[in-house]
C-alpha positions in Angstrom: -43.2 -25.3 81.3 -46.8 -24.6 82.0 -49.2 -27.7 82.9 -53.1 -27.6 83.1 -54.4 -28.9 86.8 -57.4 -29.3 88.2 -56.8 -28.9 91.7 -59.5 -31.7 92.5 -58.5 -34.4 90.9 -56.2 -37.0 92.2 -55.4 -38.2 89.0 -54.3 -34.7 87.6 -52.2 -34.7 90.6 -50.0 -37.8 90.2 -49.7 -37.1 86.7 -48.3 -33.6 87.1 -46.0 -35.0 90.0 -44.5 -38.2 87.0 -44.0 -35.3 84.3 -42.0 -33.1 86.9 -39.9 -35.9 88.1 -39.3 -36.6 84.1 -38.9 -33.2 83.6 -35.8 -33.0 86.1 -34.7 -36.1 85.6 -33.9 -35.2 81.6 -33.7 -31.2 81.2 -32.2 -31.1 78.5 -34.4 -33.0 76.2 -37.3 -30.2 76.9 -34.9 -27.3 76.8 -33.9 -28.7 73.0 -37.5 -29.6 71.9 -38.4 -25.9 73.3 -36.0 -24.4 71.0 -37.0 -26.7 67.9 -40.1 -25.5 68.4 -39.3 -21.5 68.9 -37.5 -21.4 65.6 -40.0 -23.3 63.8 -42.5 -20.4 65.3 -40.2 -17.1 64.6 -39.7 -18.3 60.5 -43.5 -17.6 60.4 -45.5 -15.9 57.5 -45.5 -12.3 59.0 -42.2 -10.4 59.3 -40.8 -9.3 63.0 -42.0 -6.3 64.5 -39.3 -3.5 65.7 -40.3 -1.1 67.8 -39.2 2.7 66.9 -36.3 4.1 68.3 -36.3 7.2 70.2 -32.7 9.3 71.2 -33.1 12.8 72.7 -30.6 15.5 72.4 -30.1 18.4 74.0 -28.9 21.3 72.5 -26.4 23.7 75.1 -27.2 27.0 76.1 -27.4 30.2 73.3 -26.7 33.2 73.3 -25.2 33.7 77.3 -27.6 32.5 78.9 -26.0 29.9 80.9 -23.2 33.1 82.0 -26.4 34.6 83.2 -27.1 31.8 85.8 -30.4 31.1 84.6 -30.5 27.1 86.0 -31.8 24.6 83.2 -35.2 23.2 83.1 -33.9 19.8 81.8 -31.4 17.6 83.3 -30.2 14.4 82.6 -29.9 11.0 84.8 -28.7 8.7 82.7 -27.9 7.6 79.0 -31.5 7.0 78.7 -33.5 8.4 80.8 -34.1 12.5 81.9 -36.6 14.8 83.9 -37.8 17.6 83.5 -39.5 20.4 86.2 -43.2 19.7 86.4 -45.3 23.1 86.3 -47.7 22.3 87.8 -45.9 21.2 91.0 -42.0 23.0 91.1 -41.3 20.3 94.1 -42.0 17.1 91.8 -40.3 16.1 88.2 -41.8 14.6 85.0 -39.2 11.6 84.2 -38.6 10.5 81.1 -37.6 6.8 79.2 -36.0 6.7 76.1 -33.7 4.6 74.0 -31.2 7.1 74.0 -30.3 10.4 75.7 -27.1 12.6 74.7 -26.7 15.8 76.9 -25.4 19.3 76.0 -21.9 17.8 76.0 -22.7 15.1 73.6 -21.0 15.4 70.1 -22.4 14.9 66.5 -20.1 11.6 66.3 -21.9 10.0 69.7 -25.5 11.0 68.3 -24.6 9.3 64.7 -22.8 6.5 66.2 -24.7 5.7 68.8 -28.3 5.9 66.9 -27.6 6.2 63.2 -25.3 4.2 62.2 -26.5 0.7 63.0 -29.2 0.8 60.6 -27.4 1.3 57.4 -26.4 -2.2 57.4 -30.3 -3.5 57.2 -30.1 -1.3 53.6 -27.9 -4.3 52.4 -30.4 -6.2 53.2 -33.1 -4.9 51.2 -35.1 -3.4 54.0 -35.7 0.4 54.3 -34.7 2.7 57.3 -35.9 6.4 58.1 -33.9 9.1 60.5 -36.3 12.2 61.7 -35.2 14.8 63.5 -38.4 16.5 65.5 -38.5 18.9 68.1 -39.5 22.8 68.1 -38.2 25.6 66.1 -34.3 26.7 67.2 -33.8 23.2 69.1 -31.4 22.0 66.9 -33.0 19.9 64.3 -31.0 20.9 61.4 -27.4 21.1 63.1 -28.0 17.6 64.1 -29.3 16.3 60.5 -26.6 18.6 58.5 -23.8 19.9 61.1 -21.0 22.2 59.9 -17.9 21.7 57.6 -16.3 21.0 61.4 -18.8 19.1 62.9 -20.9 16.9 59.8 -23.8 15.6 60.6 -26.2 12.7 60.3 -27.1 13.2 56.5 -23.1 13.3 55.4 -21.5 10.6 57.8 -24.7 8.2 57.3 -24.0 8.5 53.3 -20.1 8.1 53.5 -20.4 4.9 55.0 -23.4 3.7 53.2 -21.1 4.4 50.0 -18.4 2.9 51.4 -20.2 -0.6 52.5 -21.7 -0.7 48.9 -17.9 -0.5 47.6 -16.9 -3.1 49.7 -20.2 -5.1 48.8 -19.9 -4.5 45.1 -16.7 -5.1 44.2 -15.4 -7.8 42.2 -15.4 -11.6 43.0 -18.9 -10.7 45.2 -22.0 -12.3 44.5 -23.9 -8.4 44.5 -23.9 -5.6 42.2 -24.5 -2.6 44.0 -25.7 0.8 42.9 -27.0 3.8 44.9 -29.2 6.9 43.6 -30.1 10.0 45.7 -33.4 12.1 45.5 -33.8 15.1 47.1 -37.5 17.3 48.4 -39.0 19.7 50.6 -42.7 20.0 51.4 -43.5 23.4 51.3 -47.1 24.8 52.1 -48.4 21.3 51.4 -46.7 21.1 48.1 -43.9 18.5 46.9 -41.2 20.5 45.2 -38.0 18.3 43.7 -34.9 20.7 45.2 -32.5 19.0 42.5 -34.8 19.9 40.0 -36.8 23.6 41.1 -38.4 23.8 38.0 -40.3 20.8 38.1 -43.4 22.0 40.0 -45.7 20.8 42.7 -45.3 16.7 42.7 -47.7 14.3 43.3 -47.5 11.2 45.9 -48.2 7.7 44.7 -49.4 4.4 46.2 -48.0 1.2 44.3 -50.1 -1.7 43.9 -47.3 -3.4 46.8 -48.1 -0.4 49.2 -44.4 1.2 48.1 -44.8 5.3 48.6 -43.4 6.5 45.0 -43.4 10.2 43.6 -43.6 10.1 39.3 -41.5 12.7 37.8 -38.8 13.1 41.4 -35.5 13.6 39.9 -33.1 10.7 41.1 -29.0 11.1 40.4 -26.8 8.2 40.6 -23.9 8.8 42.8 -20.7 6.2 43.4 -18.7 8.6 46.0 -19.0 11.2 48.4 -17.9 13.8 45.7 -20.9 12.6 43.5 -23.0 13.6 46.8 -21.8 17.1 47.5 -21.7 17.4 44.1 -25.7 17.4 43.8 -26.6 18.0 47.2 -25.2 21.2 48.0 -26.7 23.0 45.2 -29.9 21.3 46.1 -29.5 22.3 50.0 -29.8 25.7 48.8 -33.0 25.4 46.9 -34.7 24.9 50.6 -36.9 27.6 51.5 -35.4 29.3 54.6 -36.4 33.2 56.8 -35.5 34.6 59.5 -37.9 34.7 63.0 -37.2 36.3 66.2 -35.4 32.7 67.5 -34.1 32.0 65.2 -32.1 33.3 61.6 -32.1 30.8 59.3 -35.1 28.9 59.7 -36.2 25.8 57.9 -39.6 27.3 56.4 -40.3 23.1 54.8 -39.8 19.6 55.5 -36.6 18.3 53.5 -36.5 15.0 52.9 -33.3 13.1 51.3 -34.0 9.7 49.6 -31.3 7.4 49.0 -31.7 4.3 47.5 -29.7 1.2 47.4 -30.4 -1.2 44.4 -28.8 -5.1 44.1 -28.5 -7.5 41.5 -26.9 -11.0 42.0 -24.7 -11.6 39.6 -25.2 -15.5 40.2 -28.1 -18.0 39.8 -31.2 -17.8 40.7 -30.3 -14.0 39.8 -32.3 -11.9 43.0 -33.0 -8.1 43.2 -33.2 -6.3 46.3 -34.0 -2.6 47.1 -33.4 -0.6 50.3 -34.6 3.0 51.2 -32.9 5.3 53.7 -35.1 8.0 54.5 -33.1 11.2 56.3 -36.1 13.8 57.6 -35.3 17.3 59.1 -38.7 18.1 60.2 -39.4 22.2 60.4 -40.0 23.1 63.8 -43.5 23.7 65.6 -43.8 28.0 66.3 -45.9 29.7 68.8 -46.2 32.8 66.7 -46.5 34.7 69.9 -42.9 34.8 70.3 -42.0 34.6 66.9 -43.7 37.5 65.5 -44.3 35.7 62.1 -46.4 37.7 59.9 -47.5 37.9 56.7 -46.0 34.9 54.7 -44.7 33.6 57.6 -47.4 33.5 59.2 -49.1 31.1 56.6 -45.9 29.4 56.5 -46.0 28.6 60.0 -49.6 27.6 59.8 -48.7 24.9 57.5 -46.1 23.5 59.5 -48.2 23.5 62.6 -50.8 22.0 60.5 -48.6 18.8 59.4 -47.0 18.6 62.6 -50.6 18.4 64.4 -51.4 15.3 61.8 -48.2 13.6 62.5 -49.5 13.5 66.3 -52.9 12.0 65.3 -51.1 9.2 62.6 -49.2 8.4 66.2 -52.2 8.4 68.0 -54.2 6.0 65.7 -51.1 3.8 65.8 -50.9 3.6 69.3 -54.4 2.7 70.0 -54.9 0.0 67.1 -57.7 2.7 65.3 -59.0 1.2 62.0 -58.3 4.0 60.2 -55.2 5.9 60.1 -55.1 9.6 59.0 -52.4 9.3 56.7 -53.4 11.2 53.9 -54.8 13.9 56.1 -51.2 15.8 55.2 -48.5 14.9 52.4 -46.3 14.6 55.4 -47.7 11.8 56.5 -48.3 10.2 53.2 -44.8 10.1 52.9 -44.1 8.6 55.9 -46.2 6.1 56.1 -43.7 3.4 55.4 -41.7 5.5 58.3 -44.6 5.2 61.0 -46.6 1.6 61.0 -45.0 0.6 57.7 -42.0 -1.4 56.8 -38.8 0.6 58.2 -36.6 0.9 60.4 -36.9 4.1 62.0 -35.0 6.6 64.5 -36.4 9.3 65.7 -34.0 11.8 66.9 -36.6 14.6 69.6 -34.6 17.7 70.0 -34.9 19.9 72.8 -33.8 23.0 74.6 -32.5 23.6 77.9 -34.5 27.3 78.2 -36.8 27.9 80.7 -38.5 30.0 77.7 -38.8 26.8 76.0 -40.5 24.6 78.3 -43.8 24.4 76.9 -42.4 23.2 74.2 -39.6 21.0 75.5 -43.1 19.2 76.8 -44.6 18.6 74.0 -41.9 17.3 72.3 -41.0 14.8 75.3 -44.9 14.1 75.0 -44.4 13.6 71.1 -41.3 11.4 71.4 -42.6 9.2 74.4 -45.9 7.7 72.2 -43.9 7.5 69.0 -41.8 4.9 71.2 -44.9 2.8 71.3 -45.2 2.6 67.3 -44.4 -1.0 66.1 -43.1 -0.9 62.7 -42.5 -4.8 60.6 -39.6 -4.4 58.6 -39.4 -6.8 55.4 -37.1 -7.4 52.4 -38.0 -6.4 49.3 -36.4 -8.8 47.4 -37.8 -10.2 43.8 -36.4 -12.3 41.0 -35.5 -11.2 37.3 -35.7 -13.4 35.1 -32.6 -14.8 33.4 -31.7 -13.6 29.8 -30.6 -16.3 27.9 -27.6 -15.6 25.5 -28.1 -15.3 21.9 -27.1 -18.5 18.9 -25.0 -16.7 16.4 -25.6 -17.9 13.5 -23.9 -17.0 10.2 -24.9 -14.2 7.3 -26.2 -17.0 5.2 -28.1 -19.0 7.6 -29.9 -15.7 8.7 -30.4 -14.8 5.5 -31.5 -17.8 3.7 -29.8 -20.2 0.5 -32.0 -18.6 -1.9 -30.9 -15.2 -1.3 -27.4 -16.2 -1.0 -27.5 -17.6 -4.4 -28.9 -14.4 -5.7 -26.1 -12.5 -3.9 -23.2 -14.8 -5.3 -24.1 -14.4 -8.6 -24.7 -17.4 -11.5 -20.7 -17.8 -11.4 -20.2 -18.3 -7.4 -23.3 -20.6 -7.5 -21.5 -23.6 -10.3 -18.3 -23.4 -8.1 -20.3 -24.0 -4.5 -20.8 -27.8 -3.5 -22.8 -29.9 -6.0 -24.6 -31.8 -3.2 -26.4 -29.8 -1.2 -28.4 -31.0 1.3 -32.2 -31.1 1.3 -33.6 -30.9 4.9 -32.2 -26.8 5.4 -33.1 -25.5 1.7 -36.8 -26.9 2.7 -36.8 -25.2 6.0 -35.3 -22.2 4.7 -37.9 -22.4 1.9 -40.6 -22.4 4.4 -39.6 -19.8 6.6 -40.2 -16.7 4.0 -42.6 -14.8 6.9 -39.9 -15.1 9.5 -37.2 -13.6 7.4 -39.6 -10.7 6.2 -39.6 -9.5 9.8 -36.9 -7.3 10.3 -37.9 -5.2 12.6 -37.9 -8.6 14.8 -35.0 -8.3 17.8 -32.2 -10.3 16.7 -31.7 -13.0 19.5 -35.4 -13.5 18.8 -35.0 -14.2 15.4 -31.7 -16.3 15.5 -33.7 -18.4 18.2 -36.6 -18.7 15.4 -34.6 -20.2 13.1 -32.3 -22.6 14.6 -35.9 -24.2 16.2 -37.4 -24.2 12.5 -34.3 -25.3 11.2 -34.5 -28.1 14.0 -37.6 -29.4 13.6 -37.5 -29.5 9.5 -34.3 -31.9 10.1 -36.9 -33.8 11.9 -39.8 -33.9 9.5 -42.2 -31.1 10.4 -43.8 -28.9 8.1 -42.4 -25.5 8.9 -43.4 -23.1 11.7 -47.2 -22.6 11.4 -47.9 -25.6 14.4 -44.9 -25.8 16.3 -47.0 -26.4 19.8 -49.0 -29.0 18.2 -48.8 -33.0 18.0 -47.6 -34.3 15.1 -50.5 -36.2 13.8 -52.5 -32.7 14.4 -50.0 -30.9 12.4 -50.0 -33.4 9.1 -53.3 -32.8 9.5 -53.3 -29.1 9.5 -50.8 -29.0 6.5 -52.8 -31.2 4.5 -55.7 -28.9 4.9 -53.9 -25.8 4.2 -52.4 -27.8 1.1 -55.4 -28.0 -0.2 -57.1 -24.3 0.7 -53.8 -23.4 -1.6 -55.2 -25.5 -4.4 -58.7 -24.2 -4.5 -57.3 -20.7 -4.2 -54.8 -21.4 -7.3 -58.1 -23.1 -9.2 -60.4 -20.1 -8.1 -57.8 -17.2 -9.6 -57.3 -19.6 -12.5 -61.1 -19.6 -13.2 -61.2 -15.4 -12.9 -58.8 -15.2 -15.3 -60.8 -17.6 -18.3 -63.6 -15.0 -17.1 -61.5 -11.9 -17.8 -60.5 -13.5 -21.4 -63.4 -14.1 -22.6 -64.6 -10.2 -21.4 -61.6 -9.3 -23.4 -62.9 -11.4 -26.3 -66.5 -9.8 -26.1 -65.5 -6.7 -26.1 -63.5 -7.3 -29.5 -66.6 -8.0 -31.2 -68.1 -6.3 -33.5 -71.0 -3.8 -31.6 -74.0 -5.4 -32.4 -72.9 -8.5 -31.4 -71.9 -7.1 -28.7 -75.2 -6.0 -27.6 -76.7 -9.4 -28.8 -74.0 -11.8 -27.1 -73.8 -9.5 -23.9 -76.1 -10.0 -21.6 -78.8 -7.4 -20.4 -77.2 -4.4 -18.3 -79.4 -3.5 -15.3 -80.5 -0.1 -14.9 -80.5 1.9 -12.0 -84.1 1.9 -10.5 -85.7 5.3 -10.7 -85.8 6.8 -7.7 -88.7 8.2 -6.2 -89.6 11.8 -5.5 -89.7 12.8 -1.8 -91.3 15.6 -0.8 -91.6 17.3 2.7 -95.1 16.5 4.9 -97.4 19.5 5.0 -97.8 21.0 8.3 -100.9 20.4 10.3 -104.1 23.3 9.5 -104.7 26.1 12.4 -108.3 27.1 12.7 -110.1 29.1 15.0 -113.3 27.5 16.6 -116.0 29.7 16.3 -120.0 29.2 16.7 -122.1 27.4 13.9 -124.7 30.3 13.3 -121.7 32.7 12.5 -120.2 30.0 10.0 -123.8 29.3 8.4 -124.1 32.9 8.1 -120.6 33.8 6.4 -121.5 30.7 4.0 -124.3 32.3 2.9 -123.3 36.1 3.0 -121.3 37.5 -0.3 -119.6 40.0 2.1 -116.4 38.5 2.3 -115.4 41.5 5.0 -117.0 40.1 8.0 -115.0 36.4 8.0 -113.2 36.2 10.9 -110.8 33.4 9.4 -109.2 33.8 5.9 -107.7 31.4 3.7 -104.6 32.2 2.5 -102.5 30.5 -0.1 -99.2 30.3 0.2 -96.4 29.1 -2.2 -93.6 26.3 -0.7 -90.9 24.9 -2.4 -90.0 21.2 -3.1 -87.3 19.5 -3.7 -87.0 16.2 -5.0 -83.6 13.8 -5.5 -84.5 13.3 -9.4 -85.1 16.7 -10.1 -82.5 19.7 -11.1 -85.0 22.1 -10.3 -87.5 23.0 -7.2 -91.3 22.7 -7.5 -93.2 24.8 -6.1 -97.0 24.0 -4.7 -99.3 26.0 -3.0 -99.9 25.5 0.6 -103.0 26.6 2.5 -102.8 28.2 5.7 -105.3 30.4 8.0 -104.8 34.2 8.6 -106.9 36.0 11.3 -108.9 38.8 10.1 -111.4 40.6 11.6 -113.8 43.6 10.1 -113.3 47.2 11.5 -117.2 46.9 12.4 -117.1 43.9 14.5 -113.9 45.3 16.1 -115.5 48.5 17.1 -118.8 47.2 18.3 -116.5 44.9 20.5 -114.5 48.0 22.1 -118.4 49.6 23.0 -119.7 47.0 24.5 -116.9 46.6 26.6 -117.2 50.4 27.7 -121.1 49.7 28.8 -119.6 47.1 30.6 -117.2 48.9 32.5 -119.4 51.8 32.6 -123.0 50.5 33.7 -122.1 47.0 34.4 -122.1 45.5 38.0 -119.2 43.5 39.7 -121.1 40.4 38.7 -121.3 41.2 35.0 -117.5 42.8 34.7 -116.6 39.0 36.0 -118.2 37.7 32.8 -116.1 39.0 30.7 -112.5 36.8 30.5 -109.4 37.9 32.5 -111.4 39.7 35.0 -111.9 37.9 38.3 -113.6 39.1 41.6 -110.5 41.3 42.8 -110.2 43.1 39.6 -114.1 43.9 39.2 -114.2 45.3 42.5 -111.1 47.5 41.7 -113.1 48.3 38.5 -116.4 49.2 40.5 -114.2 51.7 43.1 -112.1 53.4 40.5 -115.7 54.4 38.5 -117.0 55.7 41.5 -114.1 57.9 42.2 -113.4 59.1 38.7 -116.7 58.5 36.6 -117.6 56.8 33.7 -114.4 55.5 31.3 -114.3 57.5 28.0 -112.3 54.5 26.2 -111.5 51.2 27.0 -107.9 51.8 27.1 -108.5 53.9 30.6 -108.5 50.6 32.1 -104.5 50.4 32.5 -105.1 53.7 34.9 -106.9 50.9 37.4 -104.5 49.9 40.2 -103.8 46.3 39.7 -104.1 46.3 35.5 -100.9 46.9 33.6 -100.0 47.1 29.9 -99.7 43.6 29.3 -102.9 42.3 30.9 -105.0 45.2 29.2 -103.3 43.8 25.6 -104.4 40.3 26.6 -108.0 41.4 28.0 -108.4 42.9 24.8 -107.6 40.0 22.6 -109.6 37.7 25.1 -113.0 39.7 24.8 -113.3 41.8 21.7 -113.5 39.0 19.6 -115.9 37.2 21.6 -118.3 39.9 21.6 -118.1 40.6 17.9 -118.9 36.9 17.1 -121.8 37.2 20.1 -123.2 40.5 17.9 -123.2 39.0 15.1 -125.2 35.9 16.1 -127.3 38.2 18.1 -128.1 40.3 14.7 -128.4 37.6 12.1 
């Protein structure tokens, strides 16, 4: 009991010294109240953490080494605890805490019972629980996790008792049904491959909207014995990618994982599911592929174990030091332990190691691995939800479901003057009034049998068949009454359409010319109206106002330097069968041979006698190009033809072609107007 004092009051004082004195005087009344109010605490919102457990095992000697008296570099103190040489000081140790430590004389029953089994029974529960076996490559991982036909291991003792509690659960007189499915995978290269299933492909990893871990498409096979489980699973142990390494023969090239779920129903009221998930991981083992020798595709192999391996550190990491964001989607390792590590389960984790002095480093790092995994806090919860209740089915008779006035039709005339004379009203109006539910066939029969007996129900009771059966009454007379009459006007309005289509009928029996007199005036389609397509915009040439006055008043046509041209277009219009055709005037550039060779001269004088400042009158030509100009004519001499210009440095093809079209016809149109 902790009580709040300040030291320099006297008050405080005496009152502390009274609640002492009451305290011994009745202990047991606070020890109760303490307790009330514990429990109250513990049945909080947020489930119980539990920590994950960590056993080590250590794998005996291979290979003679022991015979050769090469001492250990592991050695065990306790059934928990270990130490290991320190290399960086041989006189000091590096000791070790775990939950669990089983030595080289340890057996596959101690590791199982000891670690394994105690978790199967929170399955029955509805909570999930994870085994993974971690350590480096040739420690032992898989012996422990599989065994041998002599020695079993983890994966087939765990599932023969897990079978054997969900017999015992199940069985008759109990208020659970019980039934268990098996999945089996291996990540390989960072790919999800379904081992019962090869064929299936690379798998993708899923996130429920309740955080659940879920893989679409991973085959799942219900088993009910231990035969069922050898049955699939030894085929499927097979399908794991294996190779052979300098340490070891047969090693695991993937992460298997082997998913077994246990699914409940009560039998009883208020009718609860529950779902538990056992998780059994052999991890592959971290390689230094300097004593390996991996190459090749085990060399990438080995890269991608390393890879996930490294990740499963940093998820580890992040959990231990409360980081925001955890990395587990960095590797699909991860992802799918993530219920494993920080999530909901109840997890083992089984680090194995080897006694080698050739293994040390790696004996470290495992010991390193194992000792902050003991620091993850996972909060296991059941996953528990209700199904709701399927009520049984009314069985009603043939005729009932059917309806009196199809049973009459199926008895016949004769069947129909023997039946009962006084039938009752209150069903042949229902039945009457439920033609659209007995048109629905493809209706589920419970449904429909339900259907009925209510319609049936509340037409004993006055209602007006099934069209406002979550309405008040006064609201559904109401309603009926204005359907009612809707039905009337629709009966008057097809009543009216068919006077209308007699007296058609008449007309048209008449003779022709009264026809035409009696019938009134038939409207003809309005004409429609000829649409032709706009006429493109005119093109012209702007050219100076004493050369146009002059062509105006010249008859040499020869010397225009813009032609009209007329040019036929088609038209089409909606009315018409056949295309018109109109002219369509457009501008054509022409220019006369004389213009176009006094041009070409007067560019030579230009280039010949003309300074730098006159050659930059002329368009294209700029200060660089008339000094080029200038240079080449002092080397070479005059030009004989205006084409010499592409033998200029700096003037190709294209630019003489547009200097050309730039000045020729300017200096025809400037002759002209100099002549006229």
């Amino acid at each position: 009991m902790k009580i709040k004092v300040c030291l320099t009051c006297s008050q405080c004082l005496l009152l502390m010294f009274a609640k002492y004195m009451i305290w011994f005087a009745t202990p047991d009344l606070y020890v109760g109240a303490g307790r009330c109010r514990l429990s109250k605490v513990g049945a909080g919102r947020r489930p119980p953490p539990a920590r994950v457990r960590v056993a080590v095992r250590l794998r005996p000697f291979v290979d003679g080494t022991a015979a050769a008296g090469e001492p250990p570099c592991v050695r065990g103190l306790d059934s928990c605890s270990l130490e290991i040489a320190n290399w960086r000081n041989h006189q000091e140790t590096l000791k070790y805490q775990f939950d669990a430590f089983y030595g080289e004389r340890s057996s596959q029953q101690d590791v199982y019972a000891g670690s394994v089994q105690p978790i199967l029974r929170h399955l029955l529960e509805g909570q999930n629980a994870s085994v993974l076996a971690y350590g480096p490559t040739g420690a032992g991982k898989t012996h422990t996790m599989l065994g041998s036909p002599e020695q079993p291991g983890v994966i087939p003792r765990a599932l023969m008792d897990l079978l054997q509690l969900t017999r015992e659960e199940g069985g008759e007189g109990r208020p659970w049904a019980l039934s268990v499915t098996m999945s089996y995978l291996e990540i390989y290269q960072e790919k999800v491959l379904d081992l019962l299933d090869p064929a299936s492909g690379d798998l993708v990893i899923r996130e429920d909207c309740r955080g659940n871990i879920l893989i679409p498409g991973l085959t799942q096979k219900p088993i009910t014995s231990f035969a069922d489980f050898e049955r699939h699973f030894l085929p499927a142990s097979r399908n794991r990618t294996v190779g052979a390494t300098r340490l070891n023969q047969r090693s695991s090239r993937s992460h298997a994982v082997l998913l077994v779920k246990v699914d409940q129903r009560e039998r009883l009221a208020p009718f609860r599911q529950r779902e538990g998930k056992l998780y059994l991981i052999d991890l592959a083992g971290s390689e230094d592929n300097r004593r390996t020798g991996n190459k090749g595709l085990r060399l990438k192999e080995s890269g991608a174990i390393n890879s996930s391996l490294f990740v499963l550190g940093k998820v580890v990491d992040a959990l231990n030091q409360g980081l925001p964001r955890v990395p587990y989607r960095d590797s699909k390792l991860t992802r799918l332990l993530q219920d494993s590590l920080g999530g909901s389960a109840h997890s083992i984790l089984i680090a194995n190691i080897a006694p080698e002095r050739r293994f040390y480093l790696d004996t470290v790092s495992a010991l390193n691995f194992a000792a902050r995994s003991k620091e993850v806090i996972n909060r296991p919860f059941t996953n528990e939800s209700l199904q709701l209740r399927v009520l049984a089915p009314i069985k009603l008779s043939q005729k009932e479901l059917v309806g009196p006035s199809e049973a009459k039709r199926a008895r016949g005339p004769e069947e129909e003057e023997i039946g009962s004379p006084e039938p009752t009203a209150a069903p042949a109006s229902a039945s009457q009034k439920l033609s659209p539910l007995q048109k629905l066939s493809s209706m589920d029969p419970a449904v429909l049998e339900r259907l009925l007996s209510l319609d049936r129900l509340l037409g004993s009771q006055g209602s007006q068949g099934t069209h406002g059966l979550n309405t008040p009454r006064r609201e559904r007379m109401v309603l009926m009454k204005t359907m009612e009459e809707k039905d009337l006007e629709i009966e008057r309005l097809k009543m009216k359409q068919k006077e209308l289509e007699a007296k058609v009928l008449a007309q048209e029996a008449v003779d022709p010319k009264d026809k035409e007199n009696s019938s009134p005036a038939v409207l003809r389609p309005l004409a429609r109206r000829t649409v032709t397509v706009a006429k493109p915009l005119k093109k012209a040439v702007v050219m100076p106002l004493q050369l146009i006055q002059e062509q105006t008043a010249s008859p040499n046509a020869e010397i225009h330097i813009l032609k009209k041209k007329g040019r036929k277009r088609k038209l089409e219009s909606l009315d018409a069968s056949e295309p018109e055709e109109k002219a369509e005037d457009c501008w054509e550039l022409q220019i006369s041979p004389e213009l176009l060779a006094h041009g070409r001269q007067k560019i030579l004088d230009l280039l010949n006698e003309g300074s730098a400042r006159d050659l930059r009158s002329l368009q294209r030509i700029g200060q660089k190009k008339a000094q080029l100009i200038v240079g080449w004519r002092e080397l070479h001499g005059p030009f004989s033809q205006v084409e010499d210009l592409e033998r200029v440095e700096g003037i190709s093809g294209k630019q003489m072609e547009s200097f050309l079209k730039a000045n020729i016809l300017g200096l025809a149109a400037c002759h002209r107007c100099d002549t006229s």
